[in-house]
N, C-alpha and C positions, 0 to 999 in steps of 0.2 A: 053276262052279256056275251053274244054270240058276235066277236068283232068283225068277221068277214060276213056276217049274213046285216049287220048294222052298218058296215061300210057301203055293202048292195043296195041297201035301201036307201043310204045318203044318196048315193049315185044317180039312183032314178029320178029324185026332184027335178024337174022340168029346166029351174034357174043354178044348178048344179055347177056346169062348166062354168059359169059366166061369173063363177063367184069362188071358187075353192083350186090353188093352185096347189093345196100344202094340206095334210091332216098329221095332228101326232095325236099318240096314244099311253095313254099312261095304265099299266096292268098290276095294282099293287096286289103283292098274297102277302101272306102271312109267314113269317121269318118264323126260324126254329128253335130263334136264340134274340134275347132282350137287347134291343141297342146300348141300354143304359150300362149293364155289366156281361153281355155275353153270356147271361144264365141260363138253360137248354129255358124253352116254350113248349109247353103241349100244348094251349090251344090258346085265343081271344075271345073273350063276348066283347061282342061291337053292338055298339047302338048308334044308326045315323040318325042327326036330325033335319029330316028329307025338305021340311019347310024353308031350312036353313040353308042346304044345298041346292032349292030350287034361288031363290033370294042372291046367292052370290051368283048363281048361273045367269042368273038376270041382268044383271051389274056388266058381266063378264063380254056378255054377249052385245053390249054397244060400246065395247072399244072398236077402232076404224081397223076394217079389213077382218072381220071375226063374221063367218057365216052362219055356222051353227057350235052348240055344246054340247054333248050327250053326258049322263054324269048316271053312275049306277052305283050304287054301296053297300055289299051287303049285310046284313047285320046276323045276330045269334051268336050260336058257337061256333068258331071257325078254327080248324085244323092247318097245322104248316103246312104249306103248299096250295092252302087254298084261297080264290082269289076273294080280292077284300074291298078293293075299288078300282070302277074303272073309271076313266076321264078322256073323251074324244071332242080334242078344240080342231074343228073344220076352218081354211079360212085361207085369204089371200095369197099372201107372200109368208116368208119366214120370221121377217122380222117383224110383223105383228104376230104371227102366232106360239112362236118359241117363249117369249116374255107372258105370254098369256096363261101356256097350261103351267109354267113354273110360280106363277103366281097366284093359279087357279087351285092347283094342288094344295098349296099351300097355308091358304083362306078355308078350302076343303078342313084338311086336316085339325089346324088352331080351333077352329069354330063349329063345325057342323058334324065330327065323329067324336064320339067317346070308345076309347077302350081298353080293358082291364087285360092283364097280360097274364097266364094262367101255367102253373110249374108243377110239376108232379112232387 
């Protein structure tokens, strides 16, 4: 995802101003090293299941004050440093949209990605 050419285009919607005081962004890559024990990572196969990520975006997107979701994931093989998901919750004020992408990510994550951690 190209976030400044996808923020340009949020911007243009016509009902834009009248609805989005507040956008956050969540840019996940790929760590170089395992959460679990710190063991180096050479790479992840990720598999999203996109059905699943549309499903909770759906959900997500009629909490009050939520304008839009963009939700991208990429899958394959993927290298440290490269990005792995992105997550753009548009929308009111803060305090509808801060609780949102923390628990949007999060529903992301549990439910809608697999992925295997890959060590040399």
């Amino acid at each position: 995802m190209d976030i400044t050419a996808t923020i340009a285009a949020l911007k243009k919607r016509p009902d834009f101003a009248a609805n989005v005081g507040m956008m956050l962004i969540h840019n996940g890559v790929v760590r170089g090293w395992s959460r679990h024990d710190h063991a180096t990572v050479t790479a992840v196969e990720v598999i999203p299941d996109r059905a699943r990520i549309e499903e909770i975006r759906q959900e997500f997107l009629k909490y009050p004050g939520i304008y839009e979701i963009i939700v991208e994931a990429n899958e394959g093989r993927l290298e440290p440093g490269d990005d792995l998901l992105f997550i753009l919750v548009a929308g009111d004020i803060r305090e509808h949209i801060k609780p949102v992408l923390a628990e949007l990510l999060d529903r992301i994550k549990a439910e809608a990605v697999s992925k295997k951690e890959l060590s040399s």
